[in-house]
C-alpha positions in Angstrom: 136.3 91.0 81.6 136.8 88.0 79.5 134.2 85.1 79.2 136.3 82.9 81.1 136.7 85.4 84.1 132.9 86.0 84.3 132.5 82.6 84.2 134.4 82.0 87.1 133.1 85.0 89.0 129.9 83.6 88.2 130.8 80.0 89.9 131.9 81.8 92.9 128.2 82.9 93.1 127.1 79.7 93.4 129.5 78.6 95.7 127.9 76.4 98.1 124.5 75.6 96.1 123.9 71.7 97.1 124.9 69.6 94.5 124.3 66.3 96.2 124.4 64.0 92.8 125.9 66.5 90.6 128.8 64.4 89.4 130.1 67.5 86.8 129.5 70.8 87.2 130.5 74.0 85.2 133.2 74.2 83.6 133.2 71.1 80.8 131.3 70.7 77.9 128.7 69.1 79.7 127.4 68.4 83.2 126.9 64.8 84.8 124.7 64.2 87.3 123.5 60.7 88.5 119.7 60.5 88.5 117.5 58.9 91.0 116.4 55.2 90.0 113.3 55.5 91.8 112.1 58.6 90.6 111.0 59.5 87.2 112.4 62.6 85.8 110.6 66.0 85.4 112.1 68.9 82.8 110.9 72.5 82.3 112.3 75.3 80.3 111.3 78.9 80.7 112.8 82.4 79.0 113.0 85.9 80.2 113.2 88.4 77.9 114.5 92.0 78.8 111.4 94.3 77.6 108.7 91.1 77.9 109.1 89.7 81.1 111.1 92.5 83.0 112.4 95.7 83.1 115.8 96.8 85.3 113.0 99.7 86.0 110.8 97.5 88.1 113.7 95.3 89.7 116.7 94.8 90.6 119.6 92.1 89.6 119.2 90.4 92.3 115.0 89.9 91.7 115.3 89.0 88.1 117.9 86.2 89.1 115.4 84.7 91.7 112.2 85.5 89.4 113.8 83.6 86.5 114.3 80.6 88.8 111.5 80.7 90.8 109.6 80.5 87.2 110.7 77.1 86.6 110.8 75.9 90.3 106.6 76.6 90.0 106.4 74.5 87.5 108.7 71.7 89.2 106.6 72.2 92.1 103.3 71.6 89.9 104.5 68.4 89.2 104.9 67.6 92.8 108.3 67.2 92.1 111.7 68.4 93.6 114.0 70.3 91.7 117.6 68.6 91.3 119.6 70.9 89.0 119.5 73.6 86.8 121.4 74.8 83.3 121.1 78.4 82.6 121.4 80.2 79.2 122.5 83.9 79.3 122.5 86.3 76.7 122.8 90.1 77.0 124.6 93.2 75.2 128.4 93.7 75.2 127.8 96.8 76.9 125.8 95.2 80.1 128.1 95.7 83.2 129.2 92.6 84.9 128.5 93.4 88.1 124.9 93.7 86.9 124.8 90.3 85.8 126.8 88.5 89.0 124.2 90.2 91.2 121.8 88.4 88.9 123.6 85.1 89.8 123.5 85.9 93.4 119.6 86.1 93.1 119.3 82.8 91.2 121.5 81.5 94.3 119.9 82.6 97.0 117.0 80.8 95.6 118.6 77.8 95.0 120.2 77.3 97.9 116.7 76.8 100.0 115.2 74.9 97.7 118.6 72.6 96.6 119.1 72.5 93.4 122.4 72.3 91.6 123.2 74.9 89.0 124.9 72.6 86.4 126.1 74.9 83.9 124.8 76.6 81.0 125.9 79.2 78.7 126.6 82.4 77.9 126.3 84.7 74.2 126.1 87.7 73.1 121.7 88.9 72.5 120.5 92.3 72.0 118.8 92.1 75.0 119.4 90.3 78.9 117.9 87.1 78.0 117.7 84.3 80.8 116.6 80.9 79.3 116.5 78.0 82.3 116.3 74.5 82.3 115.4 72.6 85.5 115.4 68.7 86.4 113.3 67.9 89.2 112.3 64.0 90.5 109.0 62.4 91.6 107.9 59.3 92.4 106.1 57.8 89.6 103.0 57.2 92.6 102.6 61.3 93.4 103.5 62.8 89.4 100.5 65.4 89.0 99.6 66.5 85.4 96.7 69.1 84.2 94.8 65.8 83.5 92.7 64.0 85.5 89.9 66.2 87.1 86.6 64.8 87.5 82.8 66.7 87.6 82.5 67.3 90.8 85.9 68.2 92.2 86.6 71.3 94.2 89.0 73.9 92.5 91.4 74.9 94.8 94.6 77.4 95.2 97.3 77.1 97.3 97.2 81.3 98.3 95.5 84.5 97.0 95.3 85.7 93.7 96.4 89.3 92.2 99.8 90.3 94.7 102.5 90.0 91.6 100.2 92.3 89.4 99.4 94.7 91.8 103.3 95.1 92.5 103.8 95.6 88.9 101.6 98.3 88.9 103.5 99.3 92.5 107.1 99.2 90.5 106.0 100.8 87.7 103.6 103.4 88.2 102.6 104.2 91.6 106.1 105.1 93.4 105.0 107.1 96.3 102.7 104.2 97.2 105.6 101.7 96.8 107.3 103.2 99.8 104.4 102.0 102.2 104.6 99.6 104.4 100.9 97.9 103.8 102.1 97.3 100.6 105.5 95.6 100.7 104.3 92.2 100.3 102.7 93.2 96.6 106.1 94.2 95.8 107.7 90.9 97.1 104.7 88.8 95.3 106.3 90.2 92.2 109.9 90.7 92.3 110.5 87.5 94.6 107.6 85.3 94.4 107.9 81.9 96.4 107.5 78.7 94.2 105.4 76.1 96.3 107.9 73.3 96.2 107.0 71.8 99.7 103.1 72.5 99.2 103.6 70.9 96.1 105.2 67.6 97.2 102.7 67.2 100.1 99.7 67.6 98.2 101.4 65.4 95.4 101.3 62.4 97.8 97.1 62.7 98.4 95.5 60.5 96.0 92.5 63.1 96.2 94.8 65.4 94.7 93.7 64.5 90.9 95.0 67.4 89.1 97.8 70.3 89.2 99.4 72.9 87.9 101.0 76.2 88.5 99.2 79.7 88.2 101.4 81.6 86.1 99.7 82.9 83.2 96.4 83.8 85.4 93.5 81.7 86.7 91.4 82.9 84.0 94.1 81.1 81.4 95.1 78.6 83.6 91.7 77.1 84.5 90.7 77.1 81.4 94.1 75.0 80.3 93.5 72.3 83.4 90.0 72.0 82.3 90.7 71.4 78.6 93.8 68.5 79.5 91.0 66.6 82.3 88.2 66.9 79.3 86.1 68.9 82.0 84.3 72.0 82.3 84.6 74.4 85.8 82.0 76.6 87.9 83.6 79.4 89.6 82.2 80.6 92.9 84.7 82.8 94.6 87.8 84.7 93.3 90.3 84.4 96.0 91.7 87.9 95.7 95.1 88.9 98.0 93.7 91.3 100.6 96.7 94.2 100.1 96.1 93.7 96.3 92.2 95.0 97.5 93.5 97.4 99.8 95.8 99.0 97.1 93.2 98.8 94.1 90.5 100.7 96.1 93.2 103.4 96.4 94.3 103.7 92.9 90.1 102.6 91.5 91.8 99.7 89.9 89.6 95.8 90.1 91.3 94.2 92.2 89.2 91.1 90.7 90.8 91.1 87.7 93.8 91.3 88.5 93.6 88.1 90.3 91.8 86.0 87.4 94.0 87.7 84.7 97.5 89.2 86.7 99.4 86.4 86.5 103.0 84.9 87.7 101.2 84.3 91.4 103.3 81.2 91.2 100.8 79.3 93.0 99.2 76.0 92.3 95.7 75.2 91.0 94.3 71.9 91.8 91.5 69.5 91.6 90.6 68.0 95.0 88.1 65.0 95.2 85.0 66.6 96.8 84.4 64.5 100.1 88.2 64.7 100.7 88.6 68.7 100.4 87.6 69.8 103.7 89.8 67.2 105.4 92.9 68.1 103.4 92.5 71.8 103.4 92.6 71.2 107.7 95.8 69.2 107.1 97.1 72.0 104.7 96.6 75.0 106.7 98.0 72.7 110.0 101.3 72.1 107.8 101.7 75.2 106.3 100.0 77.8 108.3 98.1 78.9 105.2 94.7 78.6 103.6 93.8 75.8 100.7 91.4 78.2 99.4 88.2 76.8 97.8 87.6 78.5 94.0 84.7 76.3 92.5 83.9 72.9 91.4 85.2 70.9 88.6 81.5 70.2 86.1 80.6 68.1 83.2 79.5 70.8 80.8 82.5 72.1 79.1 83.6 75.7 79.3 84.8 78.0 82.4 82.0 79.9 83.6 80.9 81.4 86.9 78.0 80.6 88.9 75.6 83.1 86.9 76.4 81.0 83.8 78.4 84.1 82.6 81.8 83.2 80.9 84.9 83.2 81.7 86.9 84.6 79.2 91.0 83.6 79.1 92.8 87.1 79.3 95.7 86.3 81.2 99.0 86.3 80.0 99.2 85.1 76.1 102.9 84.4 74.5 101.7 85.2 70.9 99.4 88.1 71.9 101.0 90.3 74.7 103.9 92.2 75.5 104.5 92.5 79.2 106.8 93.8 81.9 
């Protein structure tokens, strides 16, 4: 297969993404796409590595397509943004089989599709291992644009769901097969393989203005706290770990902590916040009524610096580290 066939094969895959504004799509140099003039513009980047991020002995084609989009849709959706397009860069050995790879484009489209954004182009190269590098544009009004900053003492922590499902289904992929098969246990594997960005939770809490911080859980809540703390100038209290009840399930099976896997796992994909105290209770009702979930209290936002739990015993940030650890 030649470059120019695969790249056709792979526009066939995305047959029928919306492209509502997408002026240009693949197939030029460039894309053109006509942006919103009452939005301001959002962009994230994020790689996946072959032997870092993923091994084919975990997933499939199809779930490291969606993974590597769902990665950057999180962090659209921490924005309180929606996505609008996305540019893909793909490189992998001569020797990977095609079909491998356009199953991985029908995984990045079946994403896309729900959550309508364009795949604009990108590019393709040779790499010594499957490497997925993605760019996405999302919009936001300039009113509802959440950053890591603006936390206050006081403030409740929140999440948008339980902690610890994607590492448990690691550990389900990689090591405990005859556990895999069960039943209990197949949302663990879905937390990892397919995990849901919070677009629409994102944009609805985007528009509270008790919402004073966000961002997306991807590197663990012991990491990630830390990083939202550290951009708001602020210091946390945690009071409650909000751990995934099959992640518990399976780890008092297997003698694992379920515990840490939620404050140090990582890629939950969901969103950490700072809520203005007297307004939490309110909007977690309203949450839970729109999304038949639970805004689930973690701690409060404090004055002193430092991430610590209730005991006065550290936190210390173990999730995942780009510089430091090697992952699957």
């Amino acid at each position: 297969m030649t470059e120019d066939d695969l790249i056709a094969q792979i526009r066939d895959r995305i047959r029928g993404v919306p492209a509502e504004r997408l002026l240009l799509g693949i197939g030029d140099d460039a894309a053109v796409w006509q942006p919103s003039r009452n939005n301001r513009s959002v962009v994230t980047t994020d790689a996946l590595i072959e032997g870092v991020h993923f091994t084919r002995a975990a997933m499939t084609a199809h779930d490291v397509g969606h993974r590597a989009l769902a990665a950057n849709l999180s962090d659209i959706a921490a924005m309180g943004a929606r996505p609008v397009l996305a540019t893909i860069a793909l490189g992998f050995p001569s020797q990977t089989d095609p079909g491998w790879l356009l199953a991985m484009y029908d995984g990045i489209a079946a994403l896309a599709k729900p959550s309508r954004c364009a795949i604009a182009g990108g590019d393709l190269t040779r790499a010594p291992a499957i490497t997925l590098a993605i760019t996405v544009v999302g919009e936001v009004r300039s009113s509802n644009l959440k950053t890591r900053a603006g936390a206050r003492p006081g403030d409740v922590i929140a999440v948008s769901g339980p902690l610890g499902g994607s590492r448990a289904g690691l550990l389900l992929a990689l090591e405990r097969p005859e556990l895999a098969a069960d039943p209990a246990f197949a949302e663990l594997l879905a937390a990892y393989r397919t995990p849901k960005p919070r677009l629409a939770e994102g944009r609805w809490l985007a528009a509270s203005r008790h919402v004073r911080a966000m961002m997306d859980l991807s590197d663990g809540l012991s990491t990630d706290l830390g990083r939202l703390c550290a951009a708001s100038q602020v210091g946390a209290r945690v009071e409650t770990v909000p751990v995934h009840p099959a992640a518990r399930r399976l780890a008092a099976t297997t003698g694992d902590d379920a515990e840490r896997w939620a404050l140090d796992g990582g890629e939950d994909y969901e969103l950490l916040l700072a809520v203005e105290r007297r307004a939490f209770a309110h909007l977690a009702r309203r949450f839970h009524g729109r999304f038949g979930r639970e805004l689930l209290a973690v701690g409060r936002i404090s004055a002193q610096s430092g991430v610590r739990r209730v005991d006065g015993v550290p936190i210390v940030p173990a999730g995942w580290d780009h510089l430091r650890d090697a992952d699957t």
